[in-house]
N, C-alpha and C positions, 0 to 999 in steps of 0.2 A: 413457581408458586408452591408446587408440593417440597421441592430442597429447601424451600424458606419455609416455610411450617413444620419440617422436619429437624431442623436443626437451628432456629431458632434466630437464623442471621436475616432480616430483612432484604430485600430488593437485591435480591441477586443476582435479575437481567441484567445492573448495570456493570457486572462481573463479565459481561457476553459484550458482542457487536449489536445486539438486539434494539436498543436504542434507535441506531441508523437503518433498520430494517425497511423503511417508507422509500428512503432515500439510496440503497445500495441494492443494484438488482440481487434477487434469491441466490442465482448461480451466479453472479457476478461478484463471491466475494470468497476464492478457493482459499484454500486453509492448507499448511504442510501436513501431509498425513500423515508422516513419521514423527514430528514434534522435534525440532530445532530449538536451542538453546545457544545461551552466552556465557559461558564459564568463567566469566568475572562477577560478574552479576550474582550467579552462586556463591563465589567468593567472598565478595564483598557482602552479603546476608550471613553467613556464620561469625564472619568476622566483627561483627554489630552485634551478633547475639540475635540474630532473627531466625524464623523458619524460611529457608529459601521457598523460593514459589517459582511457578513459571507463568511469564509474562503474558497479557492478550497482547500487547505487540509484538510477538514473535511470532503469531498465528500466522497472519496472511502472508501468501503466497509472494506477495510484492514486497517484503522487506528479507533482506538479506546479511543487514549489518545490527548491530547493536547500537541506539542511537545514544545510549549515554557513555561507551566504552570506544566506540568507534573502533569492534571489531568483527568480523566476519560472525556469525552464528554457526552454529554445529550442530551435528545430525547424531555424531558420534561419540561413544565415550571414551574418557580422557586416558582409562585406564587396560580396557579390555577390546576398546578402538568398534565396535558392534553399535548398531543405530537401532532405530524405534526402541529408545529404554523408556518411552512414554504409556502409547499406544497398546502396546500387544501385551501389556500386563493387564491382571487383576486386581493387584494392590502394587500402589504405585507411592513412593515417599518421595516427595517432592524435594530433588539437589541429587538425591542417589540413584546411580544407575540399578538398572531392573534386572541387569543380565549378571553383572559380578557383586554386585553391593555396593561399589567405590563411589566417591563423593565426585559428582560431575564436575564442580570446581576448582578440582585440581590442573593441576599441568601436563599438558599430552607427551605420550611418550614418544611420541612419533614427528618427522622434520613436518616442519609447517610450510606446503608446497601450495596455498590457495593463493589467486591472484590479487592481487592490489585491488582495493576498496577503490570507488570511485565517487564521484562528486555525486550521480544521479541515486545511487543505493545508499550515498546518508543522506539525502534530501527524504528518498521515499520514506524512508524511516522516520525522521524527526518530522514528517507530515502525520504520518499515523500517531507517533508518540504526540503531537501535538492535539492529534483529535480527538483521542482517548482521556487529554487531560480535560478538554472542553466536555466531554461526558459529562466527566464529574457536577457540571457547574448547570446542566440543562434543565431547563423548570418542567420544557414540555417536548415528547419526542418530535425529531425534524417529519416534513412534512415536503412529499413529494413535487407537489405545485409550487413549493417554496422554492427549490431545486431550479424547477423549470423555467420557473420568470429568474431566477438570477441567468441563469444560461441565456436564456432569451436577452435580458440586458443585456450581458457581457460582449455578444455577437453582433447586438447594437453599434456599443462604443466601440469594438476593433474591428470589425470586419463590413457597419454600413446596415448592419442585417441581413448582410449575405450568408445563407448555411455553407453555400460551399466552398467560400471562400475557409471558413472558419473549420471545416471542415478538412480541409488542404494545411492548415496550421498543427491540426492534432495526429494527421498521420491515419484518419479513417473517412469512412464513405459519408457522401453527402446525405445517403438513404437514411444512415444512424442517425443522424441530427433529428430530420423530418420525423424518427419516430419518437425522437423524446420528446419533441416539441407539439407536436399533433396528437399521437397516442394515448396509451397510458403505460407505453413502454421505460423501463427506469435505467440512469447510466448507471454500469459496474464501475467497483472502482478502478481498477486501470481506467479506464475511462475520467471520471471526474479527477484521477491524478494527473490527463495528461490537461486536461481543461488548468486545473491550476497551476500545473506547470507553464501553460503557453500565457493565464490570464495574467499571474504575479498575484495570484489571492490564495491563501490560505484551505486547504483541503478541511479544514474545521467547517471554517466560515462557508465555506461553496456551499458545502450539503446540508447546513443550517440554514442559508439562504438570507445567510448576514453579508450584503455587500454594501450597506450603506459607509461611504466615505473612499469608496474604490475607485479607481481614476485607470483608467486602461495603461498598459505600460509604454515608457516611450521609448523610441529606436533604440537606444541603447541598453535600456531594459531587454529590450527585444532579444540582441545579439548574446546577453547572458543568460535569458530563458529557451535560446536557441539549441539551447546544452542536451535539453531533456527531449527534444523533438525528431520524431524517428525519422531513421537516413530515408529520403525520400528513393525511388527504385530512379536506375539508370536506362533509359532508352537506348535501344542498340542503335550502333552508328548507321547513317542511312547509306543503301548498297549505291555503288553506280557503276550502273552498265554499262559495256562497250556494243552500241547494238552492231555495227558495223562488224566488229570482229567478229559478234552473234551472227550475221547473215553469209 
C-alpha cells in the first residue's frame, strides 16, 4: 500500500503471490534467492521495444523452465557467467546484468551442458504460469476452507474418502492429510501441485476451490498422471536363513 501511494501504480499485491496467501502455506512457497531468469524472454522484450522485466513465474522454487520458451532458466550471466545479478545489488535495471552491465538476453558464451528439460518441469511451469494468469481475472482472494472442501471432495471421488489411501497417491503421510483436513494447517505448494497432478485439475482451480465440473480421472488418465508421482521407496529383499547351518 505504501509502494502504491508512492508511486502512483495502484494494487500492486497483485504484482506478488500475495493473493494466494489464505491458500499457500507462509513457508510453503520458497522463492530462488539468487533470482533466475530466461534469456529469451529478455530478448524477445527489447526486440518489441519494451522494458524487460523479470517474471513472478520465475520466483518459485518449483519451476525450472520457461513456460512460454521452453527453456531451462539461468542463474547466470550470459556475458561475465556470475549469478545473483539480481539480489545483491542496490540498483538493479531490469534485463542487465549487475556485475558487468551486459544485456542478460544475449547468448552465453559458454557450452550449454544442462540436462534435458522434462515433461514434469514444463507442466510445473505452465501450472504456475496458468495461475498467475487466473490472478488477473480474481474478483475475491482464494480462501482457505475453499481449499479444503475441494481436497476433501477430491479424496471422495478417487480414493472412497480414504486419507490414506490418497495419501499413498501423492507420495506423503497420512498425518499431512488429517492436518489440512482437521486443522487450520494449510497445503504448500509442492504439495497442492502434487494434488493436481495426481487429481487431473488445474493448480488455478484447486486453490481457488473451483472444482465444479471435475470428474475424477480414469485408468488411463491415471497411468499418464502417474508421470508426476514420486518413486515410491523400495523394500529390501527379505533374508532367509539357513537355521540349520546356524546351529
Amino acid at each position: 500500500s505504501a509502494l502504491s501511494a508512492m508511486t502512483s501504480f495502484p494494487r500492486l499485491d497483485r504484482l506478488t503471490f500475495l493473493p494466494w496467501k489464505d491458500v499457500i502455506a507462509q513457508n510453503g512457497l520458497p522463492v530462488i534467492s539468487k533470482g533466475q531468469f530466461c534469456p529469451q524472454c529478455f530478448a524477445d522484450d527489447q526486440t518489441r521495444g519494451k522494458m524487460p522485466y523479470f517474471r513472478l513465474a520465475w520466483e518459485p522454487k518449483s519451476v525450472s523452465v520457461c513456460n512460454v520458451h521452453r527453456c531451462r532458466l539461468t542463474l547466470h550471466c550470459p556475458c561475465c557467467g556470475k549469478d545473483n545479478v539480481r539480489h545483491a545489488a542496490s540498483l538493479v535495471v531490469p534485463g542487465w546484468c549487475t556485475k558487468c552491465g551486459a544485456f542478460l538476453g544475449g547468448e552465453s558464451r559458454g557450452h550449454n551442458t544442462q540436462p534435458t528439460i522434462t515433461p514434469v518441469e514444463l507442466w510445473r511451469a505452465r501450472q504456475i504460469s496458468d495461475l498467475l494468469q487466473a490472478q488477473d481475472q480474481l474478483q475475491v482472494w482464494p480462501q482457505r476452507q475453499a481449499l479444503v472442501d475441494s481436497i476433501s471432495h477430491i479424496i471422495g471421488e478417487m480414493d472412497g474418502g480414504k486419507s490414506a489411501h490418497f495419501a499413498k497417491r501423492l507420495g506423503i503421510s497420512k498425518s499431512t492429510i488429517h492436518y489440512w483436513l482437521q486443522t487450520d494447517k494449510t497445503p504448500t505448494l509442492e504439495a497442492s501441485l502434487r494434488v493436481a497432478s495426481q487429481s487431473g485439475i488445474s493448480l488455478a482451480k484447486l486453490l481457488s476451490g473451483d472444482i465444479g465440473g471435475w470428474n475424477a480421472p480414469s485408468e488411463g488418465q491415471q497411468l499418464a498422471l502417474a508421470l508426476f508421482k514420486p518413486e515410491a521407496r523400495q523394500r529390501a529383499p527379505r533374508r532367509e536363513i539357513d537355521w540349520d547351518e546356524i546351529e
